[in-house]
MMTF fields as JSON, N, C-alpha, C and O atoms, coordinates in Angstrom:
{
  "mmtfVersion": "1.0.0",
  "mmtfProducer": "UNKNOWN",
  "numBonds": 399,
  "numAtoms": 400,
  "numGroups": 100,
  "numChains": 1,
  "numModels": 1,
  "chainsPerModel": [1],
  "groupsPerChain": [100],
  "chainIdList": ["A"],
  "bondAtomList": [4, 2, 8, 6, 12, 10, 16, 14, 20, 18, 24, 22, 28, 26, 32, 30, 36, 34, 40, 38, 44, 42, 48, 46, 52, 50, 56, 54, 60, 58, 64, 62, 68, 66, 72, 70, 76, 74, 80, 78, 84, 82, 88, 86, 92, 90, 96, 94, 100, 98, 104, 102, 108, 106, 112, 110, 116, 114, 120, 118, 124, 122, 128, 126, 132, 130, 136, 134, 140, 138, 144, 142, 148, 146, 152, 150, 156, 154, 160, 158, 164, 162, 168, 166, 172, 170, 176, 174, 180, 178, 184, 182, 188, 186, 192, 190, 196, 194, 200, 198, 204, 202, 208, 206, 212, 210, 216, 214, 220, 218, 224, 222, 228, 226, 232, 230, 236, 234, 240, 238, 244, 242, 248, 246, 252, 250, 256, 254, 260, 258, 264, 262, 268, 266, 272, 270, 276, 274, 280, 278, 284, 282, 288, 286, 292, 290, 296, 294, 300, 298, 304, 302, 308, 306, 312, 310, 316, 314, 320, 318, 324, 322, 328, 326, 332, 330, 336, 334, 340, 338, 344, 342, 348, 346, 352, 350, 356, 354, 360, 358, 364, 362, 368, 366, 372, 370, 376, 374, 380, 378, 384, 382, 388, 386, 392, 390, 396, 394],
  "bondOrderList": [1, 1, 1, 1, 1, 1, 1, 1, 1, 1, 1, 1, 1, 1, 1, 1, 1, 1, 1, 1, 1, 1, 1, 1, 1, 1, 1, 1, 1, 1, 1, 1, 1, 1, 1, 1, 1, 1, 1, 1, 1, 1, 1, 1, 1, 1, 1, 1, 1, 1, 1, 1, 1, 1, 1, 1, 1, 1, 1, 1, 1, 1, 1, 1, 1, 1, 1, 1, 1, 1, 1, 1, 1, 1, 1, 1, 1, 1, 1, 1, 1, 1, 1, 1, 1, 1, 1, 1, 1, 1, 1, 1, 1, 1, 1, 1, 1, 1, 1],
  "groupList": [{"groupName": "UNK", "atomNameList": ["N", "CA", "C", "O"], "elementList": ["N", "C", "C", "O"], "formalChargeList": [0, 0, 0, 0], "bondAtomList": [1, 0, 2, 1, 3, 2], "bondOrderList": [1, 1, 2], "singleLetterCode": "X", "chemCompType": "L-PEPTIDE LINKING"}],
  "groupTypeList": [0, 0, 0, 0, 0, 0, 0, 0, 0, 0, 0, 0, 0, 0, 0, 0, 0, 0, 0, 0, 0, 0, 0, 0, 0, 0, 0, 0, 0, 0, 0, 0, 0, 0, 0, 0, 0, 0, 0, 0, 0, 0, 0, 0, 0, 0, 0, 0, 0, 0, 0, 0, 0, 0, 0, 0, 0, 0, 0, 0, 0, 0, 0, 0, 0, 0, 0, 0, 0, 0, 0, 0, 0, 0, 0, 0, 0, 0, 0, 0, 0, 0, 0, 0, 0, 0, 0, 0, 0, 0, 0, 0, 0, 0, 0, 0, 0, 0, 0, 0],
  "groupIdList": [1, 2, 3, 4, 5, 6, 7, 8, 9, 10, 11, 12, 13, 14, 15, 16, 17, 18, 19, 20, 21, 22, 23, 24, 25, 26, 27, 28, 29, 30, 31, 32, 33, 34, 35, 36, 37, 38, 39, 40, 41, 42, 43, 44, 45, 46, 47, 48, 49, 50, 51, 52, 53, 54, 55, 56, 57, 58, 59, 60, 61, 62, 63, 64, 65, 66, 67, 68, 69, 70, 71, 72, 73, 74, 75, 76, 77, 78, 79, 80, 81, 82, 83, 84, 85, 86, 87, 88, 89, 90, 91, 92, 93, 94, 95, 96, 97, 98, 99, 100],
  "secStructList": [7, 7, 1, 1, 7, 7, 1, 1, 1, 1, 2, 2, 2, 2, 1, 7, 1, 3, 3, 3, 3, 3, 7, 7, 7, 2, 2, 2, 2, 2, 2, 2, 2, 2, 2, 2, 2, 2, 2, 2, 5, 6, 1, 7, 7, 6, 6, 1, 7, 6, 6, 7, 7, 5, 7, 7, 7, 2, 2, 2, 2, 2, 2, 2, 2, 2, 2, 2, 2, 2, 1, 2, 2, 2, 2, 2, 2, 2, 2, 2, 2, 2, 6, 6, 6, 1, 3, 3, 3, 3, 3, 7, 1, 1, 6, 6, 6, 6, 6, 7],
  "xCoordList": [61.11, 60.776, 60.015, 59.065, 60.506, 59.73, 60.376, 61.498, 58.992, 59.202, 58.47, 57.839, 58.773, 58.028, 58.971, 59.06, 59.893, 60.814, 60.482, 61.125, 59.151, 58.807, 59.436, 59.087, 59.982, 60.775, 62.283, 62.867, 62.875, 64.021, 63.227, 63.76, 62.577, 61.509, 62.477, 63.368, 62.316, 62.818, 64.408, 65.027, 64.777, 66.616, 66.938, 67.652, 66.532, 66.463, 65.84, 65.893, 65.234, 64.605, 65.712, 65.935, 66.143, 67.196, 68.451, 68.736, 69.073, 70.341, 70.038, 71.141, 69.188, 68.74, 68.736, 67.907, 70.07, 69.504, 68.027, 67.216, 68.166, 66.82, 65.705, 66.004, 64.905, 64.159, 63.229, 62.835, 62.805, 62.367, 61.3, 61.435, 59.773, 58.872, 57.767, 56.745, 57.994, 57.053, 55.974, 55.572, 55.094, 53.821, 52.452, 51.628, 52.918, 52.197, 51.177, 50.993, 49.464, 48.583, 48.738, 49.415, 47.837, 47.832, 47.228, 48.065, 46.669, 45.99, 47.692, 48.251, 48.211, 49.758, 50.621, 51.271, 50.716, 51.28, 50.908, 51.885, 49.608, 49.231, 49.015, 48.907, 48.879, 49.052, 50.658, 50.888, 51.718, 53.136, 53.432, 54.196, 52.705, 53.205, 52.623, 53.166, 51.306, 50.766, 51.772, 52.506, 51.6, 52.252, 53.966, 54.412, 54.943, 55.771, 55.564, 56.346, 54.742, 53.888, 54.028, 54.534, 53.409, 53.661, 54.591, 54.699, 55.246, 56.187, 57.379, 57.882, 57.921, 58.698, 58.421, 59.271, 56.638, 56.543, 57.476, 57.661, 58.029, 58.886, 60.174, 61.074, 60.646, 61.969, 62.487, 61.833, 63.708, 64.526, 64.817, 65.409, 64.351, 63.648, 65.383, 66.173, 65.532, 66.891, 66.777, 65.754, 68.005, 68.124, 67.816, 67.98, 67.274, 66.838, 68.446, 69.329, 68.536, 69.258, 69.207, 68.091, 70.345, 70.185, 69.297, 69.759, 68.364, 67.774, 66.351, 65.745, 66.04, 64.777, 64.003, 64.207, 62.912, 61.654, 60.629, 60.201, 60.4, 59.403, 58.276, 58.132, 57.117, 55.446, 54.805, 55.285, 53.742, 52.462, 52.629, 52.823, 52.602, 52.565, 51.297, 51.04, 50.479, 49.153, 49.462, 49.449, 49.88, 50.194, 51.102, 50.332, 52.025, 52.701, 51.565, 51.328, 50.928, 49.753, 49.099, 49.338, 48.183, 47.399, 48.285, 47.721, 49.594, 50.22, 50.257, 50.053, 50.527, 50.765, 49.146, 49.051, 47.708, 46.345, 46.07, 45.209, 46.763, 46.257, 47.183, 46.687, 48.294, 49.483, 49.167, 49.325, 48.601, 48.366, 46.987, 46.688, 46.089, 44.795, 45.525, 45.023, 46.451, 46.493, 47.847, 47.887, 48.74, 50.005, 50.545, 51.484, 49.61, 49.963, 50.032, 51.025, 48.607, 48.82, 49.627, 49.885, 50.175, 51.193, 52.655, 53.348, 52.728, 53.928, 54.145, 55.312, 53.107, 53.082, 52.633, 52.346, 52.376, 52.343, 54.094, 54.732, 54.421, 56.393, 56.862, 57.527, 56.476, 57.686, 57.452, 58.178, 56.036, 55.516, 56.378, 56.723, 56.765, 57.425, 58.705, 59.362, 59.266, 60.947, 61.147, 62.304, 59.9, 59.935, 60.869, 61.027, 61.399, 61.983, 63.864, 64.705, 63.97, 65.226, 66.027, 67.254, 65.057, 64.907, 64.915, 64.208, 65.035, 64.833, 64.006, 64.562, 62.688, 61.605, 61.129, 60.628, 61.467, 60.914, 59.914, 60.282, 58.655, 57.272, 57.526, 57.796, 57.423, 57.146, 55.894, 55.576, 54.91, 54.04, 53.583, 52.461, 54.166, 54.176, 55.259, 56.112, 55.845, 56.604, 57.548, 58.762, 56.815, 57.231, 57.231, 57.274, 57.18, 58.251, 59.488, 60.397, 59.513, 60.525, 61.706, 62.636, 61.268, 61.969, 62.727, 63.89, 61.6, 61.82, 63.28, 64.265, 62.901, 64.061, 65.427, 66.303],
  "yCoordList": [-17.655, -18.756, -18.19, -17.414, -18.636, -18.28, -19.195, -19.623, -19.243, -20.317, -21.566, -21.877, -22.331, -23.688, -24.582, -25.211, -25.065, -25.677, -26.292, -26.121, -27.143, -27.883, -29.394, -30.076, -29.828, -31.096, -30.812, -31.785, -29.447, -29.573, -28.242, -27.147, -28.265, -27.368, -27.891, -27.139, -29.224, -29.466, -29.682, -29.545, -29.929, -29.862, -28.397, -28.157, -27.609, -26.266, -25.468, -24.241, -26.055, -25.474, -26.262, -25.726, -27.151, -27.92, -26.91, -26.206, -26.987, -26.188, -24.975, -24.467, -24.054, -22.455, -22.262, -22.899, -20.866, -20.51, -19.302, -19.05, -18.866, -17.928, -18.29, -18.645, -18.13, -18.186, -17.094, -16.664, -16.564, -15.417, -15.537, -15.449, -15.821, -16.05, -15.156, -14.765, -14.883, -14.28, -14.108, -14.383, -13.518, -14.208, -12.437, -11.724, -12.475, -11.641, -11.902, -13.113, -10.754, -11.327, -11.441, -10.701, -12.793, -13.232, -12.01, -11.914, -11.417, -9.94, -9.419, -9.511, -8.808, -8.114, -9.097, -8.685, -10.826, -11.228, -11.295, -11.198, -11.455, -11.512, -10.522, -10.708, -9.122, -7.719, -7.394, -6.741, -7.918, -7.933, -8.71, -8.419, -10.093, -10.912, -10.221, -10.035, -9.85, -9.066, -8.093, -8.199, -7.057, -6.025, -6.141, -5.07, -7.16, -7.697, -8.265, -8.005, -8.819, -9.889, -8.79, -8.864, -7.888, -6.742, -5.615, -5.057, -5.488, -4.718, -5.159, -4.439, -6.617, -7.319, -8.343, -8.958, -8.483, -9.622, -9.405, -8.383, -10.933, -11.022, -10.348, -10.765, -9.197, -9.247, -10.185, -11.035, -10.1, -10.704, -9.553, -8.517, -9.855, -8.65, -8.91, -9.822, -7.958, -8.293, -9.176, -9.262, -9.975, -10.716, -12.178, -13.092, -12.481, -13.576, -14.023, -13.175, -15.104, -15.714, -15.1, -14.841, -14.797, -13.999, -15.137, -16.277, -14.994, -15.436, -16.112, -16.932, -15.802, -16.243, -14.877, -13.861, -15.468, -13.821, -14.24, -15.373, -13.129, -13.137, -13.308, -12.795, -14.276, -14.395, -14.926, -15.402, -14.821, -15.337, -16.817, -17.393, -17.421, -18.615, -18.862, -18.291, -19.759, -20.119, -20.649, -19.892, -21.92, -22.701, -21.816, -21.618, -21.297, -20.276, -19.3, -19.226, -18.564, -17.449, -18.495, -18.34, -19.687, -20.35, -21.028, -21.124, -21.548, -21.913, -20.702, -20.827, -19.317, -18.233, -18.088, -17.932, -18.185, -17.897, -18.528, -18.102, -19.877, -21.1, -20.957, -20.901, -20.934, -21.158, -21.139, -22.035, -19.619, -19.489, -19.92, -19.677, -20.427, -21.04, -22.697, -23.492, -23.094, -24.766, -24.569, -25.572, -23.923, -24.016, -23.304, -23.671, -22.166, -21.286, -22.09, -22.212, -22.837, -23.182, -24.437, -24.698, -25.371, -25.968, -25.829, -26.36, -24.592, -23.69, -23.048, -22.774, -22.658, -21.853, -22.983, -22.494, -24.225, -25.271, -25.564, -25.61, -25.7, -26.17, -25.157, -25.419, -23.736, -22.829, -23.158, -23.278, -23.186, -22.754, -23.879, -23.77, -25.0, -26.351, -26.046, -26.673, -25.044, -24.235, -23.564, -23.22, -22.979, -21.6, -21.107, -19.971, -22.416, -22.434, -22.859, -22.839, -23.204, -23.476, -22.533, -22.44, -21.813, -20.48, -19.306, -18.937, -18.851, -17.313, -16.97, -16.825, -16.817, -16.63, -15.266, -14.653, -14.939, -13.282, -13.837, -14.306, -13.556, -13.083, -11.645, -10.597, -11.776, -10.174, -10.372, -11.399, -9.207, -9.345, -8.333, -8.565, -7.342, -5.939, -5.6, -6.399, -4.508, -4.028, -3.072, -2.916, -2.552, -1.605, -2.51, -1.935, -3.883, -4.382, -5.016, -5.689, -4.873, -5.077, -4.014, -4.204, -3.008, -1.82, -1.606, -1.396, -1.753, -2.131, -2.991, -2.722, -4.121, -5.207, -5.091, -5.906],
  "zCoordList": [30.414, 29.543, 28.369, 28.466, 27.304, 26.094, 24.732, 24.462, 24.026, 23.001, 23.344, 24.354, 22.006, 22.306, 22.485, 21.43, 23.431, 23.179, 24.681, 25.717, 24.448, 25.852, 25.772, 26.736, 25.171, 24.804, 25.603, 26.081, 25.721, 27.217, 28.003, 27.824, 28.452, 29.437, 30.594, 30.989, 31.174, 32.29, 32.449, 33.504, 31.599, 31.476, 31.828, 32.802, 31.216, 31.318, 32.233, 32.143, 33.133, 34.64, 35.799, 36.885, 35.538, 36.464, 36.549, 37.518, 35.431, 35.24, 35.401, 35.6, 35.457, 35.851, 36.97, 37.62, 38.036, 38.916, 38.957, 39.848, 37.796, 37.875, 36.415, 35.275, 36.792, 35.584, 35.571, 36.655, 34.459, 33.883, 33.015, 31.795, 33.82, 32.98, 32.111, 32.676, 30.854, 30.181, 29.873, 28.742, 30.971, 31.287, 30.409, 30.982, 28.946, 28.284, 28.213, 28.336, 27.909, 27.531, 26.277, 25.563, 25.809, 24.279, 23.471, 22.573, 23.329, 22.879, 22.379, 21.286, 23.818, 22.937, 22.201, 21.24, 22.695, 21.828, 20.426, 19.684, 19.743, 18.662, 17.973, 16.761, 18.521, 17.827, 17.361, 16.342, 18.214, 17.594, 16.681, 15.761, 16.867, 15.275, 14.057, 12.968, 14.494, 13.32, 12.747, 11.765, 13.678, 13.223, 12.951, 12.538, 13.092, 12.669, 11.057, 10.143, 10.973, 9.579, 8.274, 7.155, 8.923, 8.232, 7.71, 6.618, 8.949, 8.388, 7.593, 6.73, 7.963, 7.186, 6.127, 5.482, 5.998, 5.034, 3.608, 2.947, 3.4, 2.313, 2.619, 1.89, 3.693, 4.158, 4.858, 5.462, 4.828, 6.316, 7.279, 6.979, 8.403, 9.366, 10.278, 10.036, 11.163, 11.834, 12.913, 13.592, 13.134, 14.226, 13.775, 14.583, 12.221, 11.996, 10.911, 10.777, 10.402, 9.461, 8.15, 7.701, 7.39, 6.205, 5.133, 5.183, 4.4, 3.738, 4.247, 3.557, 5.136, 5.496, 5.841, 6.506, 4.945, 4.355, 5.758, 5.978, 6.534, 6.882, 6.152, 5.042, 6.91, 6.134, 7.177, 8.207, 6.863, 8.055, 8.184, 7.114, 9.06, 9.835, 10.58, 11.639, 9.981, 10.455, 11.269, 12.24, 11.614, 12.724, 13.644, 14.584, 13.889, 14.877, 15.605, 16.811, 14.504, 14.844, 15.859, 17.057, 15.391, 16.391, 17.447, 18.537, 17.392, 18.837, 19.615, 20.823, 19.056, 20.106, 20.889, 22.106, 19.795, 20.334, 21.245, 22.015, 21.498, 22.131, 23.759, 24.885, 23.463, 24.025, 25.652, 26.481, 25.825, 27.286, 27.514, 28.684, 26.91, 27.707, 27.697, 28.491, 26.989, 27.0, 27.883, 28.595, 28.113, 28.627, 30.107, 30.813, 30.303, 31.24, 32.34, 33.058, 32.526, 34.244, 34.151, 35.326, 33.385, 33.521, 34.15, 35.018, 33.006, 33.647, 34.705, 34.988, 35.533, 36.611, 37.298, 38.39, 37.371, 38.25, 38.571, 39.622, 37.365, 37.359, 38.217, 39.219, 37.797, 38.357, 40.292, 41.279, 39.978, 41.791, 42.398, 43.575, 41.642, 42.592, 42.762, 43.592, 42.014, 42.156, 42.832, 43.073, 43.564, 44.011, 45.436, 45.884, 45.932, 47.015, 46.954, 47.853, 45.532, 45.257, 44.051, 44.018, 43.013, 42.251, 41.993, 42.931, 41.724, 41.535, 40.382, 39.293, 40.497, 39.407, 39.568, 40.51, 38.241, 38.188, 36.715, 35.638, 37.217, 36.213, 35.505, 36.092, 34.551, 33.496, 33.049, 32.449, 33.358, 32.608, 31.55, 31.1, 31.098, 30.714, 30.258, 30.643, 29.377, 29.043, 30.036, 29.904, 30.921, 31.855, 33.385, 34.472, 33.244, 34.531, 33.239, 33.725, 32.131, 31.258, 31.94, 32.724, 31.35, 31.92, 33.382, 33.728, 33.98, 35.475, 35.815, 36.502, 34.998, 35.387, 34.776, 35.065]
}
């Protein structure tokens, strides 16, 4: 799970036999937007739509700061109620990235 797209959160946990939760600390998430912010400000960085410039996003920056003190245990309340009909793999690191 990743993104803010809690408006089909549950459509999208129904229809999933596995789910794959991205459970980063906010520290590495906000050192990558940074250091993303940067390296592409005013490009179009890859993987995005041709014509849209990367730039800092105040509101994004603070949904990512916030995200896991207002959202985490929600989410890990949902998954724990799947946990018997699911297949939930937690990442929390780059190297169970690898791993998996």
């Amino acid at each position: 799970m990743d993104g803010n797209y809690g408006g089909s959160l549950d459509v999208r946990l129904v229809k999933a036999d596995t789910i794959i939760y991205l459970n980063y600390p906010t520290v590495v998430c906000l050192w990558r937007i940074t250091k993303r912010t940067f390296r592409y400000f005013g490009k179009t960085r890859p993987g995005i739509p041709k014509g849209y410039k990367e730039r800092f996003d105040l509101n994004f920056f603070h949904y990512v700061a916030t995200n896991n003190s207002e959202r985490r245990e929600s989410s890990l309340n949902k998954l724990s109620g799947l946990a018997e009909k699911k297949e939930i793999i937690t990442i929390r690191n780059d190297e169970e990235v690898d791993f998996f």
